[in-house]
C-alpha positions as CSV (number, residue, x, y, z in Angstrom):
1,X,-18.4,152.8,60.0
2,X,-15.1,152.7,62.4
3,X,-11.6,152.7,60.4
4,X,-10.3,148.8,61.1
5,X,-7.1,146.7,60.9
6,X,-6.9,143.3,61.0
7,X,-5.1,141.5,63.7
8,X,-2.0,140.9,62.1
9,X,-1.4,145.1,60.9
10,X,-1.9,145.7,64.3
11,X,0.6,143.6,65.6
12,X,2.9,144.5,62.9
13,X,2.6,148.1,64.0
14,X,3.3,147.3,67.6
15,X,6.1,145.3,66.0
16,X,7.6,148.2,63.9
17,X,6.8,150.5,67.3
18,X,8.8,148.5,69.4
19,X,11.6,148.3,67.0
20,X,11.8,151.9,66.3
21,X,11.3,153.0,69.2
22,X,13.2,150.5,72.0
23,X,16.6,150.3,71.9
24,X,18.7,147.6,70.4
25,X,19.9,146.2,74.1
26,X,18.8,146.7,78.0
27,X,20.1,145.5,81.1
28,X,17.6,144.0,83.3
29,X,17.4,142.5,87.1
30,X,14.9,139.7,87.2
31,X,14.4,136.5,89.0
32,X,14.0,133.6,87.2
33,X,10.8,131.5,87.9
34,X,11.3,128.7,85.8
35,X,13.4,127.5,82.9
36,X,13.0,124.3,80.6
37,X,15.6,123.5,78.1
38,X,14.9,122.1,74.9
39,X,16.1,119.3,72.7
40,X,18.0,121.4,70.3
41,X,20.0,123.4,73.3
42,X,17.7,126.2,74.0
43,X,16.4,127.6,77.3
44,X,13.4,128.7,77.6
45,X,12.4,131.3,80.5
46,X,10.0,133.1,82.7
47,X,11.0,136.0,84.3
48,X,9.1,137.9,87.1
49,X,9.9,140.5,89.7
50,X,8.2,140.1,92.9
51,X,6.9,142.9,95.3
52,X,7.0,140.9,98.8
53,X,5.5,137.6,97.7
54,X,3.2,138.8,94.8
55,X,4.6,138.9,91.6
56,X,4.7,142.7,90.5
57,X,5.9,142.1,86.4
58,X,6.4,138.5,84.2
59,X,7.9,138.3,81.0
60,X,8.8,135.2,78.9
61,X,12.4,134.9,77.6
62,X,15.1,132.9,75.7
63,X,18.4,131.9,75.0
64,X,19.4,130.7,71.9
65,X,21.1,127.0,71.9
66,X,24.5,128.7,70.6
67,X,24.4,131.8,73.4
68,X,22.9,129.1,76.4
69,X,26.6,127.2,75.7
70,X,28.5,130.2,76.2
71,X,26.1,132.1,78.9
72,X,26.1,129.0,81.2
73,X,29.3,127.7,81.2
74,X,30.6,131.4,82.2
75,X,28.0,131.9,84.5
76,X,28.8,128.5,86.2
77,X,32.6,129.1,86.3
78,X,32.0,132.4,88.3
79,X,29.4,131.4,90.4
80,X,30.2,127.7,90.8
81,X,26.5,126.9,90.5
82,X,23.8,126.5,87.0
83,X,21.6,128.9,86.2
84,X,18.2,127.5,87.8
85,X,14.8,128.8,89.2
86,X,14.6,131.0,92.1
87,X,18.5,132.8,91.5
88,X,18.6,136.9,90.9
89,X,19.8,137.9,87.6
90,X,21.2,140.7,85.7
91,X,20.6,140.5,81.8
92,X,21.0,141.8,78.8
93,X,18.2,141.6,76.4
94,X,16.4,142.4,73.2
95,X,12.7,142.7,73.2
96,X,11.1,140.9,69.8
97,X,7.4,140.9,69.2
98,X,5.8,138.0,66.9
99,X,2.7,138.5,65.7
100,X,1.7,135.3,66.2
101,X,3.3,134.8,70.2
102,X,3.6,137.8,71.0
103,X,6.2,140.0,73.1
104,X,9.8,137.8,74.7
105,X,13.0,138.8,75.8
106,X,16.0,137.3,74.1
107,X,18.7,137.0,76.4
108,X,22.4,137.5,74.9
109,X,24.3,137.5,78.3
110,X,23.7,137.4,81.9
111,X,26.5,139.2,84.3
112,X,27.3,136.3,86.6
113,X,29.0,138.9,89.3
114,X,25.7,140.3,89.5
115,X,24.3,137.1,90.8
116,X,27.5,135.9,92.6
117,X,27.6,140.0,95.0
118,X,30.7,141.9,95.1
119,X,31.3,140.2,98.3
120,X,31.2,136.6,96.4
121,X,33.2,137.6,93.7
122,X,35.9,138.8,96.0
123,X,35.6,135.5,98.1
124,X,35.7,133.9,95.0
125,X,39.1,135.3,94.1
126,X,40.3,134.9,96.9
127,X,39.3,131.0,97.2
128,X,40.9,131.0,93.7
129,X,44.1,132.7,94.1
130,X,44.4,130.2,97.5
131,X,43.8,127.1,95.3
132,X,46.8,128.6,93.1
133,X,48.8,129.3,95.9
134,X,48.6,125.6,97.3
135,X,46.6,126.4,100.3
136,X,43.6,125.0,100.5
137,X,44.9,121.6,101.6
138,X,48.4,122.7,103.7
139,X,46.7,122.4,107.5
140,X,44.6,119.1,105.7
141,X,48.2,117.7,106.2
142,X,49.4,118.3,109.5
143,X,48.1,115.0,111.9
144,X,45.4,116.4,114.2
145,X,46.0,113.9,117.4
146,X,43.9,111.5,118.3
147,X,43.8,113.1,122.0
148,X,44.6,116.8,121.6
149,X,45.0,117.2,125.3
150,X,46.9,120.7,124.9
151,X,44.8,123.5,123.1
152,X,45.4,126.6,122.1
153,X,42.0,128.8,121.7
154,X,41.8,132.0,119.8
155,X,38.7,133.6,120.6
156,X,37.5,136.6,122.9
157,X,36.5,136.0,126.8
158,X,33.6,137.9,126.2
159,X,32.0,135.8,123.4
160,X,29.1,133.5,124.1
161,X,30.8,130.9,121.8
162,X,34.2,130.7,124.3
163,X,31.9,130.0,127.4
164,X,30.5,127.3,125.5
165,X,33.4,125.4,124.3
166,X,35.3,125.8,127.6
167,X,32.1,124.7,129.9
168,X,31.7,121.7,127.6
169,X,35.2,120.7,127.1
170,X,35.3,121.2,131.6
171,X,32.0,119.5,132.1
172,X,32.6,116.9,130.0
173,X,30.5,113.8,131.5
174,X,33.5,111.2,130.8
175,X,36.0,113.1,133.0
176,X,38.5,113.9,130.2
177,X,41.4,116.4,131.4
178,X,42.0,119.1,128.6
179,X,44.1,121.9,129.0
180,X,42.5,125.1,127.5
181,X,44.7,128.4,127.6
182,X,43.4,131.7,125.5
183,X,44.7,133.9,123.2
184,X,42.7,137.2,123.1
185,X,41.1,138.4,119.8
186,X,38.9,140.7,118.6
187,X,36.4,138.6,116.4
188,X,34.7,141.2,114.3
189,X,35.0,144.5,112.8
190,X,37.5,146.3,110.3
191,X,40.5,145.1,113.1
192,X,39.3,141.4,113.8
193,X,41.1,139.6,111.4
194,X,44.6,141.1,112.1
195,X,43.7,140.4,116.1
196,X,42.9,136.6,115.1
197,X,46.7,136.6,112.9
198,X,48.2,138.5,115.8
199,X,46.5,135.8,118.1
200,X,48.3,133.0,115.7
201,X,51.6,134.1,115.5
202,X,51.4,134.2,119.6
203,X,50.3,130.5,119.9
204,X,53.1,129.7,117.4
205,X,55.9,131.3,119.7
206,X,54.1,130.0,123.1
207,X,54.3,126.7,121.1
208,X,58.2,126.9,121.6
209,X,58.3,126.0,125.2
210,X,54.8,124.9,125.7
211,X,53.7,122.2,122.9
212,X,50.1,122.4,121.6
213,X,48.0,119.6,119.9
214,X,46.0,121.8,118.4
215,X,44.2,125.5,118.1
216,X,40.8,126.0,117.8
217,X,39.0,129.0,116.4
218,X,35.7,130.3,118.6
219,X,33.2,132.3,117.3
220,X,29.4,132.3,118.5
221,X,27.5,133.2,115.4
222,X,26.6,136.9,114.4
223,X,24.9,138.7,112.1
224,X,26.4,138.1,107.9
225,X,28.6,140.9,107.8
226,X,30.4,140.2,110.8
227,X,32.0,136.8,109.7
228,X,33.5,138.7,106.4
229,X,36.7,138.9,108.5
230,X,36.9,135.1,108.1
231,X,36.9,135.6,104.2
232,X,40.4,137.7,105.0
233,X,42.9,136.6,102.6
234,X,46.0,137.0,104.9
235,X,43.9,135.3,107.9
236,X,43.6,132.2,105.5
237,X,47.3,132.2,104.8
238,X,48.3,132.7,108.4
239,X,45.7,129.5,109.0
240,X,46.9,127.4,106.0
241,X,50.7,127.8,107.2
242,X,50.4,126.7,111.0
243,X,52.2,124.5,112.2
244,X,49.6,123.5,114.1
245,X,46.2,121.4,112.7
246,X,43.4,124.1,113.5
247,X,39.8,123.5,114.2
248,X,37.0,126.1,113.5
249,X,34.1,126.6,115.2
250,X,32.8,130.3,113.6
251,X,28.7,129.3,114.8
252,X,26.9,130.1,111.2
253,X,25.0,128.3,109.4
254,X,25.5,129.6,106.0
255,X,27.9,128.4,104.1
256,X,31.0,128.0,104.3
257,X,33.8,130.8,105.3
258,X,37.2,131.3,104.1
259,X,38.9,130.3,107.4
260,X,36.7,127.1,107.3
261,X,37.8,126.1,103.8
262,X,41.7,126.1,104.6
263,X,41.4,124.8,108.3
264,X,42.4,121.3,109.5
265,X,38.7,121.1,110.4
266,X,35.5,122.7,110.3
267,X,32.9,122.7,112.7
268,X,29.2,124.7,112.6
269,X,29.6,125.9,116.5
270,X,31.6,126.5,119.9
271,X,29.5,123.2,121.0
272,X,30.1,121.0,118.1
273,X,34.0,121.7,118.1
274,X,33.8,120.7,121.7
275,X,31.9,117.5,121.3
276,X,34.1,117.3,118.1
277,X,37.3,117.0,120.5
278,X,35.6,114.6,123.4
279,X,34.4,112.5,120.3
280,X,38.3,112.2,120.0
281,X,39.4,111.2,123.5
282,X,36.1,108.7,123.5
283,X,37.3,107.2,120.3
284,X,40.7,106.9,121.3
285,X,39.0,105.2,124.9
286,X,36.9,102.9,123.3
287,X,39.4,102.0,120.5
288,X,41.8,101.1,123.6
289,X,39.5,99.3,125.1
290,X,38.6,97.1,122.1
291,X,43.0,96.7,121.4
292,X,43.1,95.6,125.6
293,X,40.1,93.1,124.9
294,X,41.8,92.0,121.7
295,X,45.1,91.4,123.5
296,X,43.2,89.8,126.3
297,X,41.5,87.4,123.9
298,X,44.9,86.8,121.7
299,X,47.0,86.7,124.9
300,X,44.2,84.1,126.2
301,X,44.6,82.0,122.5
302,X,48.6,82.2,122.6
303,X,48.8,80.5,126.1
304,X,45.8,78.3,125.1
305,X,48.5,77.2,122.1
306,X,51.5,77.9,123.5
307,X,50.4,75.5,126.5
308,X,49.2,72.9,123.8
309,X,53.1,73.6,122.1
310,X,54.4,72.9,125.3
311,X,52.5,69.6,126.2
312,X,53.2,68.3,122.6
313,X,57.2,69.4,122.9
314,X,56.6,67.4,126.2
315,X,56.0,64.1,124.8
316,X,58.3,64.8,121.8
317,X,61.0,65.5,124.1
318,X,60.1,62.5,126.9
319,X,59.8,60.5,123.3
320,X,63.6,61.9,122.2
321,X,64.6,61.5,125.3
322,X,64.0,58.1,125.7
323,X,65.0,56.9,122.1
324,X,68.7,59.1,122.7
325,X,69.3,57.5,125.9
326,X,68.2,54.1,124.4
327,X,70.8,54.9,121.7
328,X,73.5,56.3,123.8
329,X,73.3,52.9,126.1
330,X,73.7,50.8,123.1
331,X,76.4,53.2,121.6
332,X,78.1,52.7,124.9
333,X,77.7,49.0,125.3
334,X,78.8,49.0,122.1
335,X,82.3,51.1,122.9
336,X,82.8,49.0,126.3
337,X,82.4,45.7,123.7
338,X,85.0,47.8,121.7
339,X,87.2,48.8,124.5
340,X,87.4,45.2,126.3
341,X,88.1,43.3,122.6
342,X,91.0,46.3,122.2
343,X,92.4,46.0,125.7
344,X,92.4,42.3,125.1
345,X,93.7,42.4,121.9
346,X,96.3,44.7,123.5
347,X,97.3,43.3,126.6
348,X,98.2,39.8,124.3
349,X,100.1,41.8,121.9
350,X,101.7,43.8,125.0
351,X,102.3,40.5,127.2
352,X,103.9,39.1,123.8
353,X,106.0,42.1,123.6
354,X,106.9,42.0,126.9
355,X,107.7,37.9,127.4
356,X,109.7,38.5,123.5
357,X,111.6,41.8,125.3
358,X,112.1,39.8,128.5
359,X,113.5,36.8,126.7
360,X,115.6,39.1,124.7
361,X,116.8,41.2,127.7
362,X,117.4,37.6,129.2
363,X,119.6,36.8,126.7
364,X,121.6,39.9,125.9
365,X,122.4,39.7,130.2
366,X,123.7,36.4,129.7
367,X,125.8,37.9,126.6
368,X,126.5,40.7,128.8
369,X,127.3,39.2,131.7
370,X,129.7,36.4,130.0
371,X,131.3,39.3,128.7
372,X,132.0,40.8,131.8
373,X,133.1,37.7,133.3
374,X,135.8,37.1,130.9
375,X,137.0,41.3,131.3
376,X,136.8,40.2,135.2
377,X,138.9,37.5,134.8
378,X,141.3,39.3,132.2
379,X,141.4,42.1,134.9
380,X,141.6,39.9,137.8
381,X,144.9,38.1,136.0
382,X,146.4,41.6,135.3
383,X,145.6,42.5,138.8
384,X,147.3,39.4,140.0
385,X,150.3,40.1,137.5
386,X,150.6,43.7,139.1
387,X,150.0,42.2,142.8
388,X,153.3,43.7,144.5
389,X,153.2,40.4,146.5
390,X,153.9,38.6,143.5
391,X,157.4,40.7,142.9
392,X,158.2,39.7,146.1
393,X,157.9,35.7,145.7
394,X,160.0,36.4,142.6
395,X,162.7,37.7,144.9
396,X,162.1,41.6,144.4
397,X,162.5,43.7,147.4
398,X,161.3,47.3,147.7
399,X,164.0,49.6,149.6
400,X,163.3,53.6,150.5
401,X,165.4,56.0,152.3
402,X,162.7,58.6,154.7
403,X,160.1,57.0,152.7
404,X,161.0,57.5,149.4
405,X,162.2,54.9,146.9
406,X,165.8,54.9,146.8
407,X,165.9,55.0,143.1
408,X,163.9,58.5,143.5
409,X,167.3,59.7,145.7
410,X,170.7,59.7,145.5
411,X,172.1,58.0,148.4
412,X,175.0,58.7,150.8
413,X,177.3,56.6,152.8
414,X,175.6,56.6,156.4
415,X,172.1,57.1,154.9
416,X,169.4,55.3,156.8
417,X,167.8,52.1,154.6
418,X,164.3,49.8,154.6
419,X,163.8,47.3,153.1
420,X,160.5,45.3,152.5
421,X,160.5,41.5,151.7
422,X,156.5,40.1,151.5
423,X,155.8,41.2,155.2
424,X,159.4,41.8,156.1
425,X,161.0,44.8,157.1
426,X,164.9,45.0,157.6
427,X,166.3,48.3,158.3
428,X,170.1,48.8,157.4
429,X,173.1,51.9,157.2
430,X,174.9,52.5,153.8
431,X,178.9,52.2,154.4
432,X,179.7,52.5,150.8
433,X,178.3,53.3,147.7
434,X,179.8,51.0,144.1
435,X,179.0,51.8,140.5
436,X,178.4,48.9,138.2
437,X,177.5,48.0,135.0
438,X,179.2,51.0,132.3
């Protein structure tokens, strides 16, 4: 008869075996086929590695509800994704054997870097150290014009992707005028992205004395490795600080590049960024379009009303008009009726004051005038009394020698006299001359 275990020693000796013989931890590179998680918080596995498309190994695995928390929340923060089927990773696990389900993998980490490539890691630091730095969003705020009419285009003459964008943008079945000019750059290899910075700088110093609306980055596509030059960290700061809103159009269909992230905007090719930029102009035509028909059909209203306003201020104003002249005639009757009652009222009170003033200067000339007849008479009785005619009836004579009153002289015997007597004149000689009187 053949020695025999049971079941159960021999699995407990594969058991022991594996413990004393494995060691405690080993990194492993599987793809995960499928994972289910469980009520209580642990994730349940299958790993396989493939050969092609035929699976070559398979394996079941775990994580523990309190290592899951801890594995997936680091692995997400790396990688920005979960942990799901179909993704490449690198573990670290312990193999167990249970008699009952036999041989697992419990995982106690997974190396998200693994998963994420050297090259995503860096891009990954870079993206973060951007989103530190402010970056990310800088060109976001620089208005991209409606019309970009003057563009600036950084690309090589060579490249597929230039010939593209320019015969579109030229060809353009709408007519639209764009002016293209090129700065030269090398767009791949270890030199490419200082060209493209190089290339940057000159647009910004053309920009001086000829004005861009915008630049646009051409690429036409290419193999992976020939776009890392848009995951250059001093080609995204060079982008983020333009003074310019720049527009990508790199051709690759993966995702997205470093210089697509911290552009104005992103396009997937030389085409699209073209038809990107017409879909501008178009907009910009059609929204005109729709602004003239809306002023046409407001302009059309505001006569419409303004017409209606204008009737209606019409018959207000032949209304007013009518009630105002109405009102001024009987306000000016009404002044006439004023002015005749005055310059009645007046006229008596002035005819009174004249016929009282008349009677008065009427009487004041008879005062005056009896007044002055008596001063006539008193004056025409002195003039009588002083009338030298009057002397003369008395029996005074008036006698002169040459003219002068004798009284004025002293005459001498021989002197020549006349003497007047009312209209006598009797000339005489003076013999001699007798003192009387004293």
């Amino acid at each position: 008869m053949h020695d025999a275990i049971s079941l159960l020693e021999l699995n407990q000796l594969i058991k022991d075996t594996l413990d004393e013989q494995l060691d405690p931890t080993y990194w492993v590179i599987a793809e995960i086929a499928e994972i289910n998680h469980a009520r209580q918080g642990h994730a349940y596995l299958e790993l396989v590695e493939k050969e092609g498309t035929q699976i070559a190994a398979k394996i079941r695995a775990n994580i523990w509800s309190y290592t899951y928390r801890s594995v997936a929340s680091r692995f997400k923060a790396v990688t920005g994704q979960e942990l799901k089927s179909g993704m490449k990773v690198l573990a670290q696990v312990t193999v167990t054997f249970h008699e009952i389900y036999g041989i697992s993998l419990n995982i106690k980490e997974i190396d998200p870097n693994y998963t994420l490539g050297e090259r995503a890691r860096i891009r990954q630091e870079i993206l973060d150290r951007l989103n530190r730095e402010g970056m990310l969003e800088l060109n976001k705020q620089i208005n991209l014009p409606s019309v970009p009419q003057k563009i600036a285009i950084v690309s090589s003459s060579t490249a597929a992707g230039y010939g593209d964008f320019v015969n579109q943008i030229k060809n353009n079945r709408f007519g639209y005028q764009v002016q293209l000019r090129l700065f030269q750059a090398t767009l791949q290899g270890t030199e490419a992205a200082q060209t493209i910075i190089q290339a940057l700088k000159a647009i910004h110093e053309a920009h001086i004395e000829n004005s861009f609306d915008a630049i646009v980055i051409i690429r036409g596509g290419g193999a992976q490795l020939d776009l890392d030059c848009f995951d250059d960290y001093h080609l995204a700061v060079e982008i983020a600080k333009s003074k310019l809103p720049i527009i990508t159009g790199i051709g690759h269909e993966r995702d997205e590049t470093i210089a697509d992230l911290v552009a104005h905007t992103k396009m997937k090719t030389p085409t699209a960024t073209a038809e990107f930029i017409l879909s501008g102009f178009r907009e910009f035509e059609e929204n005109m379009e729709l602004i003239w028909k809306q002023i046409e059909r407001n302009a059309s209203q505001i006569w419409i009303w303004e017409e209606r306003k204008v009737r209606e201020l019409e018959n207000k104003l032949a209304k007013l008009s009518g009630i105002l002249i109405e009102r001024s005639n009987e306000k000016l009757n009404f002044i006439l009726r004023q002015i005749n009652t005055l310059s009645q009222k007046q006229l008596t009170v002035n005819k009174i004051t004249l016929e009282n003033r008349l009677l008065n200067l009427q009487k004041a000339s008879r005062v005056i005038m009896k007044i002055e007849s008596e001063r006539l008479e008193r004056l025409n009785t002195d003039l009588n009394r002083l009338n030298p005619k009057r002397f003369f009836e008395m029996g005074y004579t008036r006698t002169e020698i040459s003219g002068v009153p004798v009284h004025k002289l002293d005459p001498k015997s021989g002197d020549k006299l006349c003497t007047y007597y009312g209209d006598i004149k009797i000339e005489s000689t003076i013999e001699t001359i007798e003192k009387y009187g004293k």
